[in-house]
NUNU-761878 format. One record per residue (C-alpha): x, y, z; residue in one letter. Coordinates in Angstrom, 1 decimal, always signed. Layout:
BEGIN
> X_Y_Z_A
...
// end
This chain:
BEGIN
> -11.4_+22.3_+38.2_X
> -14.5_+23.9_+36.7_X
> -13.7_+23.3_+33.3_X
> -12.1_+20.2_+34.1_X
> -15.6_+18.4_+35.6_X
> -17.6_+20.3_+32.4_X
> -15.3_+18.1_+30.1_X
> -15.9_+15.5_+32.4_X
> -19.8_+15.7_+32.3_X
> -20.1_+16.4_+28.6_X
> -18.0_+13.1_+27.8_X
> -20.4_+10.9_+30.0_X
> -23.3_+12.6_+28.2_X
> -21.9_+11.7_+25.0_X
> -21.1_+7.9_+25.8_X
> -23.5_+7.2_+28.1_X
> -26.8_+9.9_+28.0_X
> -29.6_+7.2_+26.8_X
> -31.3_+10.8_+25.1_X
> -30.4_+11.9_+21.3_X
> -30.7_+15.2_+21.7_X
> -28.4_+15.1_+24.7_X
> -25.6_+13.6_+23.1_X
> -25.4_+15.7_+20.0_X
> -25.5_+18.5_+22.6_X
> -22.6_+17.2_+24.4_X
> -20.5_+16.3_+21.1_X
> -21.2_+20.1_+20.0_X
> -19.9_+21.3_+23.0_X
> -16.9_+19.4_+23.1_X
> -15.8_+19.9_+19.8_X
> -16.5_+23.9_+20.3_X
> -14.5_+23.7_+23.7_X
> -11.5_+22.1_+21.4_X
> -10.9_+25.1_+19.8_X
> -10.5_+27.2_+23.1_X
> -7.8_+28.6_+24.6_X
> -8.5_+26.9_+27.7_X
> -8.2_+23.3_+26.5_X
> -4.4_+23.3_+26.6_X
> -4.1_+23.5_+30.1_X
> -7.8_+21.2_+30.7_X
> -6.3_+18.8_+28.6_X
> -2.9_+17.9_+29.9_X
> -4.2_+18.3_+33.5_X
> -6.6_+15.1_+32.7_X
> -4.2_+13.4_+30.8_X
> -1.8_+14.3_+34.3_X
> -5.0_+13.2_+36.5_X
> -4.9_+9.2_+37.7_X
> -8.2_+9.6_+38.0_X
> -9.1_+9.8_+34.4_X
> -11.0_+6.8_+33.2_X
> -10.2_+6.2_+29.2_X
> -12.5_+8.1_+27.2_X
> -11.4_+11.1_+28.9_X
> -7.6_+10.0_+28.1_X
> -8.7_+9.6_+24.5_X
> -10.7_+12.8_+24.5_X
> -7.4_+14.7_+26.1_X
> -4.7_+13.1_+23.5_X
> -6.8_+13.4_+20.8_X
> -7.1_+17.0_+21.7_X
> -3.7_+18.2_+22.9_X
> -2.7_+16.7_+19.6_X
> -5.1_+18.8_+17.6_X
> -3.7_+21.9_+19.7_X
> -0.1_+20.9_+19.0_X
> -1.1_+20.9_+15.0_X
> -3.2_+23.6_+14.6_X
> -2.9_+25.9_+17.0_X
> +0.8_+25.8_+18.2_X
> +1.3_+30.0_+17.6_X
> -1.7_+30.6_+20.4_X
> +0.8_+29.4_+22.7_X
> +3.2_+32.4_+24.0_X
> +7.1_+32.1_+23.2_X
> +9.5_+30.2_+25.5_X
> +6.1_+27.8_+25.7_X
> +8.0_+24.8_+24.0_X
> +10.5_+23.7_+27.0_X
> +7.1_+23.8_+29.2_X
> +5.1_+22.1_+26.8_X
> +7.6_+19.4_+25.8_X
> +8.8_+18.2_+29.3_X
> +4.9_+17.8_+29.8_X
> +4.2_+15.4_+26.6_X
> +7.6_+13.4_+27.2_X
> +6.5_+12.8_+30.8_X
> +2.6_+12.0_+29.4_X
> +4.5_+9.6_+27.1_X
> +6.4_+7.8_+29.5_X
> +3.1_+7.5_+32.0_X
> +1.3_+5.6_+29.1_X
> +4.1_+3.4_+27.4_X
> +2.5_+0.4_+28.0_X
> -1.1_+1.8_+26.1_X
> -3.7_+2.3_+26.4_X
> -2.4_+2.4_+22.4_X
> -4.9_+5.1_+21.1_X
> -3.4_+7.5_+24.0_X
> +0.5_+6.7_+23.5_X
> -0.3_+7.1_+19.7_X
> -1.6_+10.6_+20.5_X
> +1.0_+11.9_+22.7_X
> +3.6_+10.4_+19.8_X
> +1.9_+12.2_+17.4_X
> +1.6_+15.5_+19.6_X
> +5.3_+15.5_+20.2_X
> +6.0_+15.0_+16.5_X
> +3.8_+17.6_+15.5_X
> +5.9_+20.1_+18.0_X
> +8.9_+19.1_+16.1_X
> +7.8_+20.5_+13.2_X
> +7.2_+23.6_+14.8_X
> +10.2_+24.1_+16.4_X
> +13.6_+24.2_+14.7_X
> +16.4_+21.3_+15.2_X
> +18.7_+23.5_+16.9_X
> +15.9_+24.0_+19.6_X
> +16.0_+20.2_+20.7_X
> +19.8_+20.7_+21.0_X
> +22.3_+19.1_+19.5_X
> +21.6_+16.8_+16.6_X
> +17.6_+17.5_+16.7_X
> +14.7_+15.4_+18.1_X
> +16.5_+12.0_+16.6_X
> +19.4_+13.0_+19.5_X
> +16.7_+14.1_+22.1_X
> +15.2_+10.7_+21.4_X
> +18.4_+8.7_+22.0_X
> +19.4_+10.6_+25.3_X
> +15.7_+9.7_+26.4_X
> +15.9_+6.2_+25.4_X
> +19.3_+5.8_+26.8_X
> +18.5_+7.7_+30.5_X
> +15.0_+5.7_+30.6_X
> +15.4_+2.3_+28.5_X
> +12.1_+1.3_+29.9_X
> +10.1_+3.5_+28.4_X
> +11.6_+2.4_+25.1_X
> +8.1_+0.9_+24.0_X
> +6.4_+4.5_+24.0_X
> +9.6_+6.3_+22.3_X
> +10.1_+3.7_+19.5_X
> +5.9_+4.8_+18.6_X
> +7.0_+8.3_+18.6_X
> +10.6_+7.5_+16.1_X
> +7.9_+5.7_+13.8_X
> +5.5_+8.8_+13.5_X
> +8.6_+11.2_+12.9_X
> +8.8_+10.6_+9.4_X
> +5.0_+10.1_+8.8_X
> +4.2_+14.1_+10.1_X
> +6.5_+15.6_+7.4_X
> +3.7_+14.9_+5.3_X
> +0.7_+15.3_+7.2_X
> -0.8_+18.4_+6.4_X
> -3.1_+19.3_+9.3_X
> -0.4_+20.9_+10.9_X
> -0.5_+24.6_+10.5_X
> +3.6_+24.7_+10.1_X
> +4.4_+27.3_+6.8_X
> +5.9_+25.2_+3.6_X
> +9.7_+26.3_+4.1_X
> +9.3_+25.6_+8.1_X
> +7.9_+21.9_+6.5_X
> +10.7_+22.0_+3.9_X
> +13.2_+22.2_+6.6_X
> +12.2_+19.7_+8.9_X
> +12.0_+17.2_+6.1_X
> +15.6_+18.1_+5.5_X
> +16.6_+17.6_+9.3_X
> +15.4_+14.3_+9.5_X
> +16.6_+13.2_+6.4_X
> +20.3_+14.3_+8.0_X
> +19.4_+12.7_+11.1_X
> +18.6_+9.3_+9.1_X
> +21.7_+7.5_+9.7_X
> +20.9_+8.3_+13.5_X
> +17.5_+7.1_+13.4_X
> +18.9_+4.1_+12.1_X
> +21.4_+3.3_+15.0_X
> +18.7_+3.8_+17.6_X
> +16.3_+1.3_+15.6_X
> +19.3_-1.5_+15.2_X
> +20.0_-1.2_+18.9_X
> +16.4_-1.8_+19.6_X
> +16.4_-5.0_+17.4_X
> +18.2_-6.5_+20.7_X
> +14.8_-6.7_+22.1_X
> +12.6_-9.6_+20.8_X
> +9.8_-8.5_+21.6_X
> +9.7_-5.1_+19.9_X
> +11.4_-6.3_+16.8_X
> +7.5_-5.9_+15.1_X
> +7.5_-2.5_+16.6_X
> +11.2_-1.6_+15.2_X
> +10.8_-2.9_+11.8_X
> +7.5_-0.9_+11.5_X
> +9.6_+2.8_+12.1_X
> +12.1_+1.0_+9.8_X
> +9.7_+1.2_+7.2_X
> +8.7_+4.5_+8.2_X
> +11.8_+6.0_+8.1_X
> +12.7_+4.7_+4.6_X
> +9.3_+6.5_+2.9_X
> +11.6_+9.4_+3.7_X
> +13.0_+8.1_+0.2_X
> +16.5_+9.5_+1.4_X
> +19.2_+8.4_-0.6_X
> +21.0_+5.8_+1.1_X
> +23.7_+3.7_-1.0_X
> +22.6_+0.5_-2.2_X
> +25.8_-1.4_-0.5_X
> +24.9_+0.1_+2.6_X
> +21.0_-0.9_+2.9_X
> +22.3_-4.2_+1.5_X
> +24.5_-5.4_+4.3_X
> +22.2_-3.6_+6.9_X
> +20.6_-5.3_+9.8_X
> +17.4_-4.2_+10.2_X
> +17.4_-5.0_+6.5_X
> +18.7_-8.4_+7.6_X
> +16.1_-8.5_+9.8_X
> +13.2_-7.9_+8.1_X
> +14.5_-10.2_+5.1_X
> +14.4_-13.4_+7.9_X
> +11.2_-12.6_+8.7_X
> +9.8_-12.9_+5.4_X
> +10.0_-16.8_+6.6_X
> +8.1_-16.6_+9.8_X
> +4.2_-18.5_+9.8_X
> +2.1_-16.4_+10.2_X
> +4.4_-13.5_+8.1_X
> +5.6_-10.4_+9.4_X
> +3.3_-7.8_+8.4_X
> +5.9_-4.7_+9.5_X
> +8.5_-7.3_+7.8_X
> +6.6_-7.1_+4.5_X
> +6.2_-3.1_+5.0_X
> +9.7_-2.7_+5.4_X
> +10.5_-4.6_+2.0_X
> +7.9_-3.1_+0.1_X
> +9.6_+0.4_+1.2_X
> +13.1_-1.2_+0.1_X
> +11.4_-1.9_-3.7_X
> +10.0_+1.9_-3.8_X
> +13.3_+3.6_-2.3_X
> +15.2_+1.0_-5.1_X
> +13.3_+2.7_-7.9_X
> +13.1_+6.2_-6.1_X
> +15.2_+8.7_-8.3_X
> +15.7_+10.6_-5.3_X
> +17.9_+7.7_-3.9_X
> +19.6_+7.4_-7.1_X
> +17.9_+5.2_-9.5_X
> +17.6_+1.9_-10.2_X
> +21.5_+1.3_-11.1_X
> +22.8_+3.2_-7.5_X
> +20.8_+0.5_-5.6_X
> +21.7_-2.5_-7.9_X
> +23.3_-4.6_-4.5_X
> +20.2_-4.1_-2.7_X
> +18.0_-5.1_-5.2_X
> +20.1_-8.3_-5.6_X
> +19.8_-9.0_-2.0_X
> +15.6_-8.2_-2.2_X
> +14.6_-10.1_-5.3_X
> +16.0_-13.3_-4.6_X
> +14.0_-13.6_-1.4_X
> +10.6_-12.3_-2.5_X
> +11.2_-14.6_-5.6_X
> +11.6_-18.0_-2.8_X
> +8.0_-17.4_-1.6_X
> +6.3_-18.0_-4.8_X
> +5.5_-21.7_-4.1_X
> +3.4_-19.8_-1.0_X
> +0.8_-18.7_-3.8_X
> -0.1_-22.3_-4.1_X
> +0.0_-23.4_-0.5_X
> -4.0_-23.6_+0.4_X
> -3.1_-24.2_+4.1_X
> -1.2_-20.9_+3.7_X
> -2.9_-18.0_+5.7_X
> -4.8_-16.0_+2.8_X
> -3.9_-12.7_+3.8_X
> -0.1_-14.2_+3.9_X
> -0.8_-15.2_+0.6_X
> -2.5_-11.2_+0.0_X
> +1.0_-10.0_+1.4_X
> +3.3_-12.3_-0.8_X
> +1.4_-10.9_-3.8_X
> +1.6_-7.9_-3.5_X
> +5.4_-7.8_-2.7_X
> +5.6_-9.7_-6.5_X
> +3.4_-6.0_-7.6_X
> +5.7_-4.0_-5.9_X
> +8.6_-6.2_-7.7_X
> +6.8_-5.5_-11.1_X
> +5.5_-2.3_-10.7_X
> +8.8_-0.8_-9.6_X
> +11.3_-2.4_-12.2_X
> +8.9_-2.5_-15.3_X
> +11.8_-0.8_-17.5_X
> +14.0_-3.2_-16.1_X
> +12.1_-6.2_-16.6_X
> +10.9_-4.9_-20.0_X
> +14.4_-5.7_-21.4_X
> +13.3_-9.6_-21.5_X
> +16.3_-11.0_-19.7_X
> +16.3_-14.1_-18.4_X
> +16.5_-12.7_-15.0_X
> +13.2_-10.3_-16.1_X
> +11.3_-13.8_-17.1_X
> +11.8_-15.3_-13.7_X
> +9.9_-11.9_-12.4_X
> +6.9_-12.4_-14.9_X
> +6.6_-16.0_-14.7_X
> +6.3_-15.6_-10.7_X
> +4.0_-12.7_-11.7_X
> +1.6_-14.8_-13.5_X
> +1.2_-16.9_-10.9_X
> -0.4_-14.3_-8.8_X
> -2.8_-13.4_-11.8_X
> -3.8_-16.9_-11.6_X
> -4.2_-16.9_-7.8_X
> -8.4_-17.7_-7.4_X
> -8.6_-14.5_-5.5_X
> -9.6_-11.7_-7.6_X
> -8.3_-9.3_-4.6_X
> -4.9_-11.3_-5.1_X
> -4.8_-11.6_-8.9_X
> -5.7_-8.2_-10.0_X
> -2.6_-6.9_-7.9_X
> -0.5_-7.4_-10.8_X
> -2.7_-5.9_-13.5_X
> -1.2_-2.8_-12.8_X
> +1.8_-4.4_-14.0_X
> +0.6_-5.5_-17.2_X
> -0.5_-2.3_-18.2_X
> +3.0_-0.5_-17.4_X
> +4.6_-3.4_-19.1_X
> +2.6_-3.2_-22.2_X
> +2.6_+0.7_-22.4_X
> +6.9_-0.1_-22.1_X
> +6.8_-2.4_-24.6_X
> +4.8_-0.7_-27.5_X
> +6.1_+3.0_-26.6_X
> +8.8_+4.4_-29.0_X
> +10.2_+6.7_-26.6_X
> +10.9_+2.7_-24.6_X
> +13.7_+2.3_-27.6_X
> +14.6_+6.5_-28.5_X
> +18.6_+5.8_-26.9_X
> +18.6_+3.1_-30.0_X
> +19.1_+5.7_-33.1_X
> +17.6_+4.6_-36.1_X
> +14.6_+3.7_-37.0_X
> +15.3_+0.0_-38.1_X
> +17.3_-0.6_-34.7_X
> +14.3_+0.6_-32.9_X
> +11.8_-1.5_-34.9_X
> +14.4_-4.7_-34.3_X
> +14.6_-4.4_-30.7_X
> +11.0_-3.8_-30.5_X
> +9.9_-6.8_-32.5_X
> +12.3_-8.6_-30.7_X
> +11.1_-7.9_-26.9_X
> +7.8_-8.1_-28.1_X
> +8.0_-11.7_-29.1_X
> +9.7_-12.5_-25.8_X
> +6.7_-11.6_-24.2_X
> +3.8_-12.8_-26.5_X
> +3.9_-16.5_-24.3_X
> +3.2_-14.5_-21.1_X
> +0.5_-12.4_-22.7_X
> -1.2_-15.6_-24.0_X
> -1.1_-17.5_-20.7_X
> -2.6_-13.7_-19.7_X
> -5.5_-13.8_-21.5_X
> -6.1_-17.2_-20.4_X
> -6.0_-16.7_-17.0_X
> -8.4_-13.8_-16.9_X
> -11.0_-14.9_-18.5_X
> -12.7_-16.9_-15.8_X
> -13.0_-13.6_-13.6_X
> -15.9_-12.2_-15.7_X
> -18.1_-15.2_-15.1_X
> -21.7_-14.8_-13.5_X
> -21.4_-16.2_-10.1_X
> -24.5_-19.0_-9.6_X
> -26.4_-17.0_-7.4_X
> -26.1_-13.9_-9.4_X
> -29.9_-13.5_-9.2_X
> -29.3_-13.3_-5.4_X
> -26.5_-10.6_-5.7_X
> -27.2_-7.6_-4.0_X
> -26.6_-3.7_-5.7_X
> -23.4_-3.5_-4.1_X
> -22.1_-6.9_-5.2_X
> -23.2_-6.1_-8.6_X
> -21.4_-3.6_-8.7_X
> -18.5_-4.8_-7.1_X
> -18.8_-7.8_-10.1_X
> -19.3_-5.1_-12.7_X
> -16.2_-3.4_-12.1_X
> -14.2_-6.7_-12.0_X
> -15.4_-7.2_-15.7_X
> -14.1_-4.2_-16.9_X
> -11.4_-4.3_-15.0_X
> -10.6_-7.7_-16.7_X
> -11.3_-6.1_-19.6_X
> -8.7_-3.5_-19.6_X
> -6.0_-6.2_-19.2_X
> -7.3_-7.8_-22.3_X
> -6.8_-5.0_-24.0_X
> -3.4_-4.5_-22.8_X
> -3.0_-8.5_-24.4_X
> -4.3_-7.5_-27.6_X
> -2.1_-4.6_-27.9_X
> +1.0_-7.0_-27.4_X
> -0.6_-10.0_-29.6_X
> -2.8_-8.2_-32.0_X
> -6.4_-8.7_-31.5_X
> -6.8_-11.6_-34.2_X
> -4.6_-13.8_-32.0_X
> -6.4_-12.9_-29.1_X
> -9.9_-13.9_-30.6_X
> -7.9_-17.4_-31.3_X
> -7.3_-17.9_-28.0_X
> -10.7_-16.6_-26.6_X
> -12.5_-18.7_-29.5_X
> -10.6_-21.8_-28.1_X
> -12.0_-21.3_-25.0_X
> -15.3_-20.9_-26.0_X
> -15.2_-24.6_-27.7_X
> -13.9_-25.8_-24.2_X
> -16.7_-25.0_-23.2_X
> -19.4_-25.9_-25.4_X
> -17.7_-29.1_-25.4_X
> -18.0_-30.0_-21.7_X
> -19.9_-33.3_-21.1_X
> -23.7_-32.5_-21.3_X
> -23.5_-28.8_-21.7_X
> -23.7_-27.7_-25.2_X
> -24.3_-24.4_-24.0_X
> -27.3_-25.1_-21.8_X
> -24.2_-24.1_-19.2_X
> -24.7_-20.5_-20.1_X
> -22.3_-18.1_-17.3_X
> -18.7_-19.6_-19.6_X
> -19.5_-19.4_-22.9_X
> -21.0_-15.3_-21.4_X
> -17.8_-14.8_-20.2_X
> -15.7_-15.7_-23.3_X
> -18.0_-13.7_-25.6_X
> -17.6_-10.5_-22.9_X
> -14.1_-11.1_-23.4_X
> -14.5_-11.1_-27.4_X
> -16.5_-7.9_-27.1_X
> -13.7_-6.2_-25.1_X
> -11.2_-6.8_-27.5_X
> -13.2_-6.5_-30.6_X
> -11.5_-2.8_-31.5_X
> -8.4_-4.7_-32.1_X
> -9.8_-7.3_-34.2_X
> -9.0_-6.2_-38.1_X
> -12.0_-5.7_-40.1_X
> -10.8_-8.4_-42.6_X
> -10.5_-11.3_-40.1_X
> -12.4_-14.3_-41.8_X
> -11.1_-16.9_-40.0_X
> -12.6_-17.1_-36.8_X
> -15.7_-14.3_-36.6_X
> -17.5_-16.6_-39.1_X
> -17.3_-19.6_-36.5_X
> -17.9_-17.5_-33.3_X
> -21.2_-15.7_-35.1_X
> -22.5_-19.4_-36.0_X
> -22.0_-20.3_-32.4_X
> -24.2_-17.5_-31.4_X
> -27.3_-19.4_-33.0_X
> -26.8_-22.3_-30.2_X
> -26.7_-20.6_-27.7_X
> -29.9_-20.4_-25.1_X
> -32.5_-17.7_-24.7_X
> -30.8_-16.7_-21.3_X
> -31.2_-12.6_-21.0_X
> -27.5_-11.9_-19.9_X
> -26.2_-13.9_-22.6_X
> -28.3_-12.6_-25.5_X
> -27.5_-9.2_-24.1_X
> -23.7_-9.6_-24.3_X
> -24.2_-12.0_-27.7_X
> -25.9_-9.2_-28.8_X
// end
């Protein structure tokens, strides 16, 4: 018990020592006692010990799951049965919480699976261990539906000290042991009350990217389920994780491309497409709104090729798109200008049109998907604009919200540069122009209104490369406006 009451001591010091000096003593010692030998046994006797009070629980997890990563090869053979009978009964003693301690234990176990081979677990791996568990002790479901979500998530961590083709082969036993996973997760959707819990390993499984048909995924329930729950007030935040996963695994060319999943897609797009009246509902929770959008990125970023093609399905997609550019949010709206980059880069790319042949089909096709887009990239530049105004109190503004707003204008910026490249920058300056006689022209402004007309003339500065060195239309007008406009030191300096 000596070590046992040192661990004890040093994590009172730590939390509860009212001296400095004293608690970076006991935080040294700790974290030099964490690399011992000696703290596999002190830790899973606490974490065994009723007596334990919470941060000692943490302090134990958090440390028998280091051990389990990193140090798993101290440990002499034939350790594992010992070992693992110890973390399953640890993770039936906390299935109810306290959370940071189940998530621990979850992780700990997971870690030891990469360690130790499939056939070690017997028959069918961990995913069949897990089952028998579930099925011998259903209520301790709770704590071993944490450790099926964190499965998938540790063939990627790389804190654990496993070697790359013991890594490579673990990936490859879960991936075989997905349709399993699966079964245990639809089972569990019997349960109300963890179906937040099931569609969150759901969406962990399916970062696996394994490639499951499209038919299958489309008819699926949990798929089913998480599609419903796109409806529920306030939404389903593992609901929108799991369809998020469903767009990337879609486009993933490990599960076959875009054409292999064409029945889940149609299943998907549909639904995400029936929330876009959400972006308009201000009673609607904003960080609903924050999911809804980006489930319309994901849409666009994934199928940019796709939507490219100007279809009149693809329009649909960008129309709803643009109404998440225009959401008031910048956090919201600037989801999609990912999008708009990928689409323009698709558009103007000749390798987008190679599979064509000749020349004059590629031009063609080119001209003609260009000019099915040229509305959208005009209500674009439109919508942006705004973004790059000067709030009122920008006097008041402090370093990091300056530079929080200076990043929004270049970041506006770039998508008006992406517009140019689809209208040509002399049709851009027309639209921006436009605006800036809108505003001159509101009642009892005539400038003296000085943060719009900035913002316009930002926006002609960031597309000025584009603008032909012949135009003679419109510079002439904007560079007689200039003389109007006040002596306001942000303004000259961008007029300027």
């Amino acid at each position: 018990m000596e070590h046992e009451n040192a661990v004890k001591e040093a994590l009172n010091a730590l939390y509860h020592h009212p001296d400095d000096t004293v608690r970076v003593q006991a935080d040294r010692w700790l974290q030099n006692f964490q690399g011992t030998l000696d703290a596999w046994q002190v830790a899973d006797n606490l974490l065994h010990d009723s007596s334990s009070n919470l941060e000692t629980l943490i302090f134990c997890s958090q440390t028998l799951r280091s051990k389990v990563q990193r140090d798993f090869e101290e440990l002499p053979p034939g350790a594992f049965q010992k070992l693992r009978q110890s973390l399953t009964t640890l993770l039936k003693k906390f299935h109810k919480g306290p959370p940071k301690v189940r998530t621990q234990i979850s992780i700990a176990v997971a870690a030891l699976a990469v360690h130790v081979p499939a056939a070690d677990w017997g028959d069918g791996g961990i995913v069949s261990w897990l089952r028998d568990e579930m099925n011998m002790h259903p209520e301790y479901v709770p704590g071993f539906l944490e450790l099926l979500t964190v499965l998938p998530e540790e063939t990627f961590n790389y804190k654990i000290a496993a070697r790359p083709d013991r890594r490579r082969q673990f990936e490859n036993e879960l991936t075989s042991q997905m349709e399993a996973a699966l079964s245990i997760l639809t089972a569990c959707l019997n349960i109300i009350e963890l179906k937040e819990q099931v569609l969150e390993a759901f969406a962990s499984w399916l970062r696996l990217r394994h490639g499951i048909p499209g038919a299958v995924l489309a008819c699926h329930p949990l798929v089913h389920s998480a599609l419903s729950s796109l409806n529920c007030d306030p939404l389903s935040d593992a609901s929108v994780n799991v369809i998020s996963e469903l767009i990337h695994h879609t486009a993933s060319p490990s599960s076959g491309g875009i054409s292999a999943q064409t029945p889940l897609i149609q299943v998907i797009v549909p639904q995400i497409l029936s929330l876009k009246a959400h972006l308009r509902d201000s009673s609607k929770d904003e960080e609903d709104v924050k999911a809804i959008g980006r489930l319309f990125a994901d849409v666009g970023d994934s199928y940019v090729e796709l939507i490219a093609t100007g279809s009149d399905e693809s329009m649909v997609i960008v129309h709803a798109l643009l109404e998440v550019t225009a959401h008031p949010e910048f956090d919201i709206a600037s989801m999609t200008f990912n999008f708009w980059h990928s689409l323009q880069l698709t558009l103007t790319k000749r390798d987008s049109y190679i599979s064509l042949g000749s020349e004059a089909s590629i031009e063609a096709e080119r001209n003609r998907r260009q000019h099915v887009f040229r509305p959208a990239y005009e209500n674009l530049v439109s919508l942006v604009g705004f973004r790059v105004q000067y709030p009122e109190d920008y006097q008041d503004l402090s370093y990091e919200d300056l530079k929080e707003f200076k990043q929004t204008r270049y970041a506006v910026a770039d998508v008006l540069t992406d517009a140019a490249s689809i209208l040509g920058g002399d049709t851009t300056l027309k639209i921006l122009y436009m605006k800036l006689l809108e505003a001159n022209a509101q009642p009892g402004n005539g400038f003296q209104e000085w943060r719009p007309a900035e913002a316009i003339l930002f926006c002609i500065w960031a597309i000025s490369n584009y603008v032909s060195v012949v135009e003679a239309e419109v510079m002439p007008q904007v560079m007689a406006l200039l003389q109007n406009l006040p002596q306001q030191a942000q303004l000259l300096q961008t007029g300027d």
